[in-house]
C-alpha positions in Angstrom: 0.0 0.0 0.0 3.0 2.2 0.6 3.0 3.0 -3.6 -0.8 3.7 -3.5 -0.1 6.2 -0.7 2.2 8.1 -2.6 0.5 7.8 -6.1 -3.1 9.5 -3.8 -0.9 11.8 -2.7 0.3 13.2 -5.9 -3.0 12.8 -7.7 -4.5 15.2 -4.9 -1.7 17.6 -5.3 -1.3 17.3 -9.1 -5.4 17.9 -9.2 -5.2 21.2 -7.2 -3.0 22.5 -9.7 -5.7 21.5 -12.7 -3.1 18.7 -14.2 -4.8 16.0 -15.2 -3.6 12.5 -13.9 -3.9 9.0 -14.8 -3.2 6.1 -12.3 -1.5 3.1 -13.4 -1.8 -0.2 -11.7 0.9 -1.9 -14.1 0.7 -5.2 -12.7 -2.7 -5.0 -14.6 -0.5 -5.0 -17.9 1.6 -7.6 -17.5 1.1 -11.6 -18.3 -0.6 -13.3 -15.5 2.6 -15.4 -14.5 4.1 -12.4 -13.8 0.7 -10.7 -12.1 0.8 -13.7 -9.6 4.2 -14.0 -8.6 4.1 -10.2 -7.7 0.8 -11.2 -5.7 2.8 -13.8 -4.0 5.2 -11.4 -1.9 3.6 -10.7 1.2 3.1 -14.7 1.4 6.6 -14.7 0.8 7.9 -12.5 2.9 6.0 -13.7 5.5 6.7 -17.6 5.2 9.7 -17.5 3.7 11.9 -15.0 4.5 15.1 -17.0 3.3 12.7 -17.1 -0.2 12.4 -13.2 0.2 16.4 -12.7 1.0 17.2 -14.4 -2.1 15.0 -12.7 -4.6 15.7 -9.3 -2.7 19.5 -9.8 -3.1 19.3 -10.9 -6.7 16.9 -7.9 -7.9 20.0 -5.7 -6.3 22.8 -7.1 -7.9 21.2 -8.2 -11.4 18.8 -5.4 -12.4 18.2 -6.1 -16.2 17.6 -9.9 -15.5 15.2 -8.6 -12.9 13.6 -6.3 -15.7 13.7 -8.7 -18.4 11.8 -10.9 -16.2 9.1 -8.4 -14.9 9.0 -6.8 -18.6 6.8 -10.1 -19.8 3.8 -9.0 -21.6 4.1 -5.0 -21.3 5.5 -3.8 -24.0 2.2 -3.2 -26.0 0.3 -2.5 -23.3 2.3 0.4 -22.0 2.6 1.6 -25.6 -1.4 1.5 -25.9 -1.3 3.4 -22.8 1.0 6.5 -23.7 -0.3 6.5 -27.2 -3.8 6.9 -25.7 -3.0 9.3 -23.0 0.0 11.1 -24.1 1.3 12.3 -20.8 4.0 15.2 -20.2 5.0 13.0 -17.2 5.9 9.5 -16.5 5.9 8.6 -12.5 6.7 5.3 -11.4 6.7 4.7 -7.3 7.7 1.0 -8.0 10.9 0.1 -8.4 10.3 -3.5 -10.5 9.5 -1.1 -13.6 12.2 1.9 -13.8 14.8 -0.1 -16.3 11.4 -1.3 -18.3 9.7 2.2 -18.9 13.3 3.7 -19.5 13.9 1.5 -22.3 10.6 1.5 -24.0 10.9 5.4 -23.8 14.5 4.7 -26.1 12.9 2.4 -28.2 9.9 4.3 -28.9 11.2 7.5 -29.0 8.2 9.0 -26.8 9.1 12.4 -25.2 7.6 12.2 -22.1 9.9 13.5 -19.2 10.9 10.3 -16.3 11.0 11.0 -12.6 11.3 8.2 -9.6 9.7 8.6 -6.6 11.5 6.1 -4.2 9.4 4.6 -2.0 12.4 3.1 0.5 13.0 5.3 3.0 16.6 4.0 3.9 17.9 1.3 2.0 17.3 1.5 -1.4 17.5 -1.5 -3.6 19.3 -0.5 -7.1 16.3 -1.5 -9.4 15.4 2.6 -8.4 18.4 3.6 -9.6 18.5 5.0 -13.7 20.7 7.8 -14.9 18.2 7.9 -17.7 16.0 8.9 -15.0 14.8 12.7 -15.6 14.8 13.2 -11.8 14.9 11.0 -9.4 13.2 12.2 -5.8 14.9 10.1 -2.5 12.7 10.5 0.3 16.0 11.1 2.9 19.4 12.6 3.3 20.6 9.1 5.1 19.1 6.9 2.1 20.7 8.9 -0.7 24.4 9.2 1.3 23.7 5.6 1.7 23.0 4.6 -1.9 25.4 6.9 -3.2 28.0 4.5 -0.9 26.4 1.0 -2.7 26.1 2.6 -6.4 28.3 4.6 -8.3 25.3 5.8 -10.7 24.0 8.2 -8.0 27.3 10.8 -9.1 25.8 11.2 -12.3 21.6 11.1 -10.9 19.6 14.4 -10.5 17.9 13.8 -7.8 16.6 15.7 -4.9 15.7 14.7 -1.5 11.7 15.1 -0.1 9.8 13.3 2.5 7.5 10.7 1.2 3.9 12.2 1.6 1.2 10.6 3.6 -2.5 9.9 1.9 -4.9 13.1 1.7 -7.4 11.6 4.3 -4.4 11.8 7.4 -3.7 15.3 6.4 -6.5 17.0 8.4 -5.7 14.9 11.2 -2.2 15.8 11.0 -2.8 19.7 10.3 -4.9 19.4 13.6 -2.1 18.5 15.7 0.0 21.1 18.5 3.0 21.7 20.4 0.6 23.0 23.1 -1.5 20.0 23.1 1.4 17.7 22.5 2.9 19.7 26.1 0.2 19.1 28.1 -0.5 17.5 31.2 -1.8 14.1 30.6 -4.2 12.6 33.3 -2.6 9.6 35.9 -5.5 7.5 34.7 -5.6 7.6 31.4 -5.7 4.8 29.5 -3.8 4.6 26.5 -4.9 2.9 23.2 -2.3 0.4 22.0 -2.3 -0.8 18.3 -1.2 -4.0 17.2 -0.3 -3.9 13.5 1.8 -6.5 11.0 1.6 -5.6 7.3 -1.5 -6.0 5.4 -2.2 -9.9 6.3 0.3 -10.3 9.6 1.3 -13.5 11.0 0.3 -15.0 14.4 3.9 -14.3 15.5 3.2 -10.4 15.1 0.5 -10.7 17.8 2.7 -13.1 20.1 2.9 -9.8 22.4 -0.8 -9.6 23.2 -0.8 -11.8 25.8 2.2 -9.9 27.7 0.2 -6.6 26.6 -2.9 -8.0 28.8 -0.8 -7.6 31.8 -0.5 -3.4 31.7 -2.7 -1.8 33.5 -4.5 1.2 31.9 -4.7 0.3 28.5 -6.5 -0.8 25.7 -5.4 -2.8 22.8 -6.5 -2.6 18.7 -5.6 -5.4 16.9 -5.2 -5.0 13.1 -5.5 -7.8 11.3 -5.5 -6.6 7.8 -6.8 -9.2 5.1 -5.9 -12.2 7.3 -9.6 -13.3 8.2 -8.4 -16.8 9.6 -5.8 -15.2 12.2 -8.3 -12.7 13.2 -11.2 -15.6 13.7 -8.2 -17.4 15.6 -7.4 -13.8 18.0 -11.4 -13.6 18.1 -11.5 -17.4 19.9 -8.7 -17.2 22.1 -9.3 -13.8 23.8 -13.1 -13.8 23.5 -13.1 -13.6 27.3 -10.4 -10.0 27.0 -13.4 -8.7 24.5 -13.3 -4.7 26.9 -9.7 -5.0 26.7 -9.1 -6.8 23.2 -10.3 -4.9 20.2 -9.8 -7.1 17.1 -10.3 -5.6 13.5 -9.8 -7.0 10.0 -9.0 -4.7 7.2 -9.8 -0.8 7.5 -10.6 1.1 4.6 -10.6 4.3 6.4 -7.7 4.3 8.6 -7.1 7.8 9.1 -9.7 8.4 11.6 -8.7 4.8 13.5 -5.1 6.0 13.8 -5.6 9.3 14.8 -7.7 7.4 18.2 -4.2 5.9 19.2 -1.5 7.1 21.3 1.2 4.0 20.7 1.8 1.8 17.4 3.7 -1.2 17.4 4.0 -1.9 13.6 6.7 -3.5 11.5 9.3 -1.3 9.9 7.0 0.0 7.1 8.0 3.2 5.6 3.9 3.9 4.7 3.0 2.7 8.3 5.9 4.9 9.9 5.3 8.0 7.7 1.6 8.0 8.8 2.4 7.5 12.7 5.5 10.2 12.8 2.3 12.3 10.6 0.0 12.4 13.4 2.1 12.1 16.4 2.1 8.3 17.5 4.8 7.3 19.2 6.5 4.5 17.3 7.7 0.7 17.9 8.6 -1.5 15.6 8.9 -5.2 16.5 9.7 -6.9 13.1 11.5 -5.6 9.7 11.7 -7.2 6.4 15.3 -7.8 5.1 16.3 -5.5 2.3 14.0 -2.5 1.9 13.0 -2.4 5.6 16.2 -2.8 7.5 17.9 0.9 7.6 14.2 2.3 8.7 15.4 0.9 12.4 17.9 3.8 12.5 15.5 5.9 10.7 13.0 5.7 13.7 15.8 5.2 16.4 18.2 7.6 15.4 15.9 10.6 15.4 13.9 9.6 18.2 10.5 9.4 17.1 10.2 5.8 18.3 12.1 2.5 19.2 13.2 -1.1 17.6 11.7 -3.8 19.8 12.6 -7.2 18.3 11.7 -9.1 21.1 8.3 -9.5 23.6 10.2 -8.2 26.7 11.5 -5.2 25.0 8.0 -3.8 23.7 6.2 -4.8 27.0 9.5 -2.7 28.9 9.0 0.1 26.3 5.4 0.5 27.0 5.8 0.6 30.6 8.6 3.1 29.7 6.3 5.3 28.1 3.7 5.1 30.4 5.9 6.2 33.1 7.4 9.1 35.4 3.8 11.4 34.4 4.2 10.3 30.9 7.4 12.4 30.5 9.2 10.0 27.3 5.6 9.9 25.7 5.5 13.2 25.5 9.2 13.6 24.6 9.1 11.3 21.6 5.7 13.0 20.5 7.6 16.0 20.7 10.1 15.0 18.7 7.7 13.7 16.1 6.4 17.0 15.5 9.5 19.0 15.1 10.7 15.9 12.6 7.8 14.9 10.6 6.9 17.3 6.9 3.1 17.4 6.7 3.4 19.0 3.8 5.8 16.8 2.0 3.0 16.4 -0.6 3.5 20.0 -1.7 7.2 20.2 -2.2 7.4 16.9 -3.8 4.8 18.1 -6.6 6.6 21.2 -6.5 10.0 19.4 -7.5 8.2 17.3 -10.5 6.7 19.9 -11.8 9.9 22.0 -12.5 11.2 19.7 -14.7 10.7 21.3 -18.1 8.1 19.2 -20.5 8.2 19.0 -24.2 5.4 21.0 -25.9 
């Protein structure tokens, strides 16, 4: 979901401005092998993670063989689709297609102008990476220093550095937030609302943590189970008798409103699931990462102190209980520091940046 956020949030910019945008799903123009092995990642990544290591490590080190494998049954579809459409501007926010799109633009001599939006906060596998690339936007000054260490291409890459932007429904949520309310006083007997997210379908080791979570006093726990209706039938059975303290939802369309209801996330290390806690002021712990794109967006969260890496039970219930204590001084703190980091308006500047790029009339 983290490319859909980013391709809403240009769209809602892009409209503002009276330019008039087309949304590409291009896994919809591709031969179905190819469809259904793309479908086939969060299963791999969840059950087999040596699978995932593997594929990640080969996409970084072998990008055309990557390409020529993903480019199976595109070519006249994408050609249909820029003959039909004609655009000034070519966006892709996925890196499987950069190589492919650059190369049918070559071969068919179209003019339109190329720009990458990265959507890897950190590390940042080299399938993004194109010096045919018109512009090329990297969402952090740590990921580009980073990439520019792994990749000799980025010397010769225009590219500039913006924040990846959140979906339109979290900004008014986001724009509603305050250093005054952030400072406040927060009530002894409050109870805080916990939420318990992994990925879009989870595992039943992401939720291995509930039963420790029961313990606290003083709070109450939201389960997100995203599309995994058999794990969330399998929470609903086991802590059926929890049901005042246990909270246990499947996927939620509108998730802006649910979010902005919490005061801690424990998520896994997704840059779209960050970006949208840091957004509305949640403090942050992660408790799993998936290798490759995932791993530097510990030290993303760490290292600036808008949350903490929790790998194991112990360390998220301690964390909590952290949070929770001494007047909810470090909850406050890392909220703080979440609103002096995050860039609500990163929507803005990154349409700003594209939209400089000269187009051919």
């Amino acid at each position: 979901m983290g490319h859909d956020s980013i391709a809403r949030a240009l769209t809602y910019e892009f409209e503002k401005h009276g330019t008039t945008v087309k949304t590409v799903e291009i896994f919809d123009h591709v031969w179905n092998y190819v469809k259904e092995n793309a479908r086939n990642y969060t299963n791999i990544v969840n059950k087999n993670p040596h699978k995932w290591k593997f594929l990640y490590d080969f996409a970084d080190t072998h990008v055309n063989i990557q390409a020529w494998c993903f480019s199976w049954g595109l070519e006249k579809n994408f050609y249909r689709i820029i003959k039909e459409f004609d655009p000034d501007i070519v966006i892709s926010v996925h890196p499987l297609y950069v190589i492919n799109i650059l190369n049918l633009r070559k071969k068919y001599a179209f003019r339109f102008k190329f720009v990458v939006v990265i959507a890897d906060l950190i590390s940042i596998v080299n399938t993004w990476i194109d010096t045919r690339s018109d512009l090329v936007i990297i969402p952090t000054v740590d990921g580009a220093e980073l990439s520019g260490k792994r990749n000799k291409k980025m010397n010769y890459l225009n590219y500039v550095v913006n924040m990846l932007p959140i979906r339109p429904q979290f900004l008014s949520y986001s724009k509603k937030i305050t250093l005054e309310e952030i400072e406040k006083p927060i009530p002894l007997n409050k109870e805080l609302n916990i939420l318990l997210m992994s990925g879009g379908n989870g595992t039943m080791e992401s939720f291995a943590v509930l039963e420790d979570l029961l313990n606290i006093d003083k709070i109450n726990i939201n389960v997100v189970c995203g599309k995994n209706e058999e794990i969330r039938q399998g929470l609903l059975k086991k802590y059926s008798r929890d049901k005042k303290k246990v909270h246990l939802f499947g996927f939620i369309e509108d998730f802006a409103p649910f979010l902005a209801e919490q005061d801690i996330v424990i998520i896994r290390a997704s840059p779209n699931a960050i970006l949208e806690a840091l957004n509305l002021c949640k403090p942050i712990i992660l408790s799993s990462v998936i290798y490759g794109q995932e791993l530097g967006n510990i030290d993303f969260v760490v290292n600036n102190k808008i949350g903490f890496y929790c790998p194991s039970k112990e360390e998220i219930i301690t964390t909590v209980k952290k949070l929770m204590a001494d007047d909810f001084e470090s909850f406050k703190q890392i909220r703080k520091n979440q609103y002096n980091f995050r860039k609500p308006d990163a929507h803005v500047s990154l349409a700003e940046n594209i939209m400089k790029i000269p187009v051919d009339k």
